[in-house]
C-alpha positions as CSV (number, residue, x, y, z in Angstrom):
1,X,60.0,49.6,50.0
2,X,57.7,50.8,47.5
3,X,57.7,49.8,43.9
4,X,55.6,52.6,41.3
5,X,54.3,51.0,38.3
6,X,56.3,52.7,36.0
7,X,59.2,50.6,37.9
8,X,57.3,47.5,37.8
9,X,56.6,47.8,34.3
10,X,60.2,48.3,33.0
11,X,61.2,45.3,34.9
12,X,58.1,43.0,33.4
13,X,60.9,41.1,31.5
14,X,62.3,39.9,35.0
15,X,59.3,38.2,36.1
16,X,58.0,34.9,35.6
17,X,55.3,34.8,32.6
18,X,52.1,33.7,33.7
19,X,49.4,33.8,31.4
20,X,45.7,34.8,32.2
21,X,42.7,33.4,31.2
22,X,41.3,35.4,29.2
23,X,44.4,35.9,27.4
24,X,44.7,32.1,27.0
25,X,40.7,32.3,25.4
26,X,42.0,35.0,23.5
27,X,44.8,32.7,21.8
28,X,42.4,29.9,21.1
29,X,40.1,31.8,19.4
30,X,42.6,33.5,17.1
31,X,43.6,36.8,16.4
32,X,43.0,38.8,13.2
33,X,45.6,40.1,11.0
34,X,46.6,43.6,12.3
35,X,45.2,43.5,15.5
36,X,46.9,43.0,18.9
37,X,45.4,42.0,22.7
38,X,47.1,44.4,24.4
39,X,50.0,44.2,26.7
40,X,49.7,41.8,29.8
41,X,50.9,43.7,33.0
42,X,52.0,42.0,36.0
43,X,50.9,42.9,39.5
44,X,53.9,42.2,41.8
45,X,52.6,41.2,45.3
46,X,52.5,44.7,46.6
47,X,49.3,45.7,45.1
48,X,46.8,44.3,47.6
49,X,44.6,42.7,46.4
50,X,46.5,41.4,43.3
51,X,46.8,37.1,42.7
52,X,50.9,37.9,43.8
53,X,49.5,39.4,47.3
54,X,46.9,37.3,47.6
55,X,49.4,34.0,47.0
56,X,51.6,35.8,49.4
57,X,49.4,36.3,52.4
58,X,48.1,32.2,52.4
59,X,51.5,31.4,52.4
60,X,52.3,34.3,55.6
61,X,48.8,32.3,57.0
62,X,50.3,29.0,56.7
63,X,53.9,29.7,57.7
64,X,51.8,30.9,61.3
65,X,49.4,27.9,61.2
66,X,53.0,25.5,61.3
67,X,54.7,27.7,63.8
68,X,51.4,28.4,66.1
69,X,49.2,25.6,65.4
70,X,45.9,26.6,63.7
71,X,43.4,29.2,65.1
72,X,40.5,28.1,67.0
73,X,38.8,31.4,66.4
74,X,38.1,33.2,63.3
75,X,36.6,36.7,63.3
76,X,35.4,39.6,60.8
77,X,35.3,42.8,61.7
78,X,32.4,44.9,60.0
79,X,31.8,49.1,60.5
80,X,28.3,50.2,61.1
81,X,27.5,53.7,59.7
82,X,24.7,54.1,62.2
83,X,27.5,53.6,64.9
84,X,26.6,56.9,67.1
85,X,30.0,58.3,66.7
86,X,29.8,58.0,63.1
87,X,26.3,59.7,63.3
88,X,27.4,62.9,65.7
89,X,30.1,63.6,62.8
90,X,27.3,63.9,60.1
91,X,26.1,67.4,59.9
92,X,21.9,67.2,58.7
93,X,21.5,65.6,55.4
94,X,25.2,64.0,55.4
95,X,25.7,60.5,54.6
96,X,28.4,58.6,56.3
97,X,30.0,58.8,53.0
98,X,30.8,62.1,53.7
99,X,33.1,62.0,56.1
100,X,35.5,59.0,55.2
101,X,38.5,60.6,57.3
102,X,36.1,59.9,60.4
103,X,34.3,56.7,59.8
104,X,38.2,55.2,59.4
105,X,39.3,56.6,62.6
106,X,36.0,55.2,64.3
107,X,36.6,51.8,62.8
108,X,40.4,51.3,64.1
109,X,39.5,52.9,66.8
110,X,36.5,50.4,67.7
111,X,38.9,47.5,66.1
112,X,41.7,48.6,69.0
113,X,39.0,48.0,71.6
114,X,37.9,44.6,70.1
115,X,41.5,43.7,70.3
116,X,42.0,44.9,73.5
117,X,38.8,43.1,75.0
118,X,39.7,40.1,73.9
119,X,43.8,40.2,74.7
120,X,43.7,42.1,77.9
121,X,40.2,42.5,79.3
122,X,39.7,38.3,78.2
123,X,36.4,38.8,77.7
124,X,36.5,35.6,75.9
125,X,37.2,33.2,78.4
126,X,35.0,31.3,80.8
């Protein structure tokens, strides 16, 4: 399930306080009279790429690493926007930036095959 800021927000009390650092810097160097720092806001771990997710998927990663042993492989996966299917969406003087909707398609769809190589086709081993 989902949870909208607004929801997140109202329930900031709930959460544990953690205190930033620049809010911390903020503290030490004092605040004048009449003026505030704002309001600290909470990512929960369902905003990726927040420090909640980001604590959240090490932990997935080492829950795995117990129950599987740790990987002997390690990839990245990076798209190319001269990729020729990328290119024969471009009409002249389009940028791959232009068509977002079909450079994502093109990159899961090139991921699937990777993943398929390498789990069916074995193109890894000896």
């Amino acid at each position: 399930m989902s949870v909208g800021p607004v929801q997140v927000k109202s329930h900031q009390e709930n959460m544990r306080a953690i205190l930033p650092k620049a809010l911390i810097e903020a503290l030490e160097k004092g605040v004048p009279e009449g003026h505030t720092l704002g309001r600290v806001f909470l990512a929960t771990k369902n905003w990726k790429g927040s420090r909640r997710h980001m604590q959240q998927a090490y932990a997935d990663a080492r829950a795995i690493f117990s129950h599987l042993g740790r990987p002997h492989l390690f990839f990245t996966w990076t798209g190319n926007p001269k990729w020729p299917e990328i290119q024969d969406t471009l009409l002249p003087a389009q940028s791959f930036i232009n068509q977002p909707l079909a450079v994502t398609r093109i990159f899961w769809e090139k991921l699937e095959q990777l993943q398929y190589d390498i789990t069916k086709r074995c193109v890894l081993h000896r």
